[in-house]
Phi, psi and omega in degrees: 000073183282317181203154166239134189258043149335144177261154187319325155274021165281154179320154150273133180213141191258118148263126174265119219237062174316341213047027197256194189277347150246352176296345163284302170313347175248359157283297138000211174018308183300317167296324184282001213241018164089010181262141194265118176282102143319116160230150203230095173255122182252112147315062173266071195019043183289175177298304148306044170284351153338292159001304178325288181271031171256318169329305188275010201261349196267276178355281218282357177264006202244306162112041177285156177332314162169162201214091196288151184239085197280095182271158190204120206267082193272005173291005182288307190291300190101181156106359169231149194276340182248030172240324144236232171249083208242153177286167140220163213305153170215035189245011173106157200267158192228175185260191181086173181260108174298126156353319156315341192288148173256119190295147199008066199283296209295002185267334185257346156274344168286341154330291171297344188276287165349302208289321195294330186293242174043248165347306193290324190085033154291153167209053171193148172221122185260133167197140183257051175253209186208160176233044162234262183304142156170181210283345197112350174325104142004263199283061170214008172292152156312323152312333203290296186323316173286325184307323160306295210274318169335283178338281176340313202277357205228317183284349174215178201284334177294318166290320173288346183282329189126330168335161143202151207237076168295121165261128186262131163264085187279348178229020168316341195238345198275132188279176183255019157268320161299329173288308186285327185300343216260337200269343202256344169279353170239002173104022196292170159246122182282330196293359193260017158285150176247139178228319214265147189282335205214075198277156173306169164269358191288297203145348186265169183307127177306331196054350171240013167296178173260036170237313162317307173271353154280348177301278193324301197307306213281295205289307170324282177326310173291354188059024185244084158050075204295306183105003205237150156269132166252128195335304262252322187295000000 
């Protein structure tokens, strides 16, 4: 999928589009479901920044409507391993809430995604996250998610209007073996996707963080080409 053509009256949807592997696969996904894609990447001074420009190498192979890069500086706050200066862990994903967790990021990006579907004359919003393979995040829960669109309908003129502004979680149910199979069924370069919390200095990938090793697990499992270099190769 090198480009997509919608036609000019399809719908509009704000996808947030992080450059990892699946918010690439649900940019994916929006485009296959007819919607002309907003995507929406938050500079949140991380640690990964790399990400970024797997966000922006993913727009432009996907060919979306357009693609904001918005910074918000969450290292003011902290409170995190990819915010401040915290190790992050590299001993296998565990239970409980990892260190890695950002205090309410999905909840303020998707705010910010809410606000810009609005502003566009949009009613559909996309995030990719899942509640199988995944760190143990709160907000990447199924609850969070019906909780977010509840909000929605109370937080804004499009709700009060009578409107509604649906979020789609499209891999929400999805094992991260199912996700590369789902990026290798739309045609992706998976490899031009980002994961790893704490890249090397070279550029490759750490491989033993815990977004690595759920990465690694899922394409081995999936039988596919992970696509990413790791210190370790």
């Amino acid at each position: 999928m090198s480009e997509t053509s919608l036609s000019t009256d399809a719908p509009l949807a704000v996808v947030l589009l992080s450059g990892g592997l699946d918010s690439m696969v649900c940019t994916a996904l929006a485009q296959e479901q007819g919607f002309r894609v907003l995507a929406l990447t938050i500079d949140y001074n991380q640690r990964h920044r790399v990400e970024l420009d797997s966000a922006t190498a993913i727009a432009k192979r996907l060919n979306v409507e357009r693609h904001v890069i918005l910074p918000l500086d969450l290292r003011q706050f902290g409170g995190s391993a990819l915010t401040a200066d915290i190790a992050v862990p590299k001993d296998g994903v565990g239970d409980g809430v990892p260190v890695t967790y950002v205090p309410a990021r999905n909840l303020i990006f998707l705010s910010l995604a809410l606000a810009w579907t609005e502003a566009a004359g949009a009613r559909d919003l996309f995030i990719g996250v899942n509640a199988l393979d995944y760190s143990g995040y709160p907000d990447c829960r199924p609850e969070f998610v019906a909780g977010f669109e509840s909000l929605a309908r109370l937080a804004t003129k499009v709700g009060n209007d009578g409107g509604v502004v649906t979020v789609h979680a499209p891999l929400q149910n999805l094992k991260k073996s199912e996700i590369a199979l789902e990026a290798a069924r739309l045609g992706l370069e998976s490899g031009q996707s980002w994961s790893c919390y704490d890249p090397r200095v070279e550029g490759r990938a750490c491989g033993v963080c815990d977004s690595c090793r759920l990465r690694r697990a899922g394409f081995e499992e999936a039988g596919l080409d992970d696509g990413t270099r790791y210190g370790s190769d």
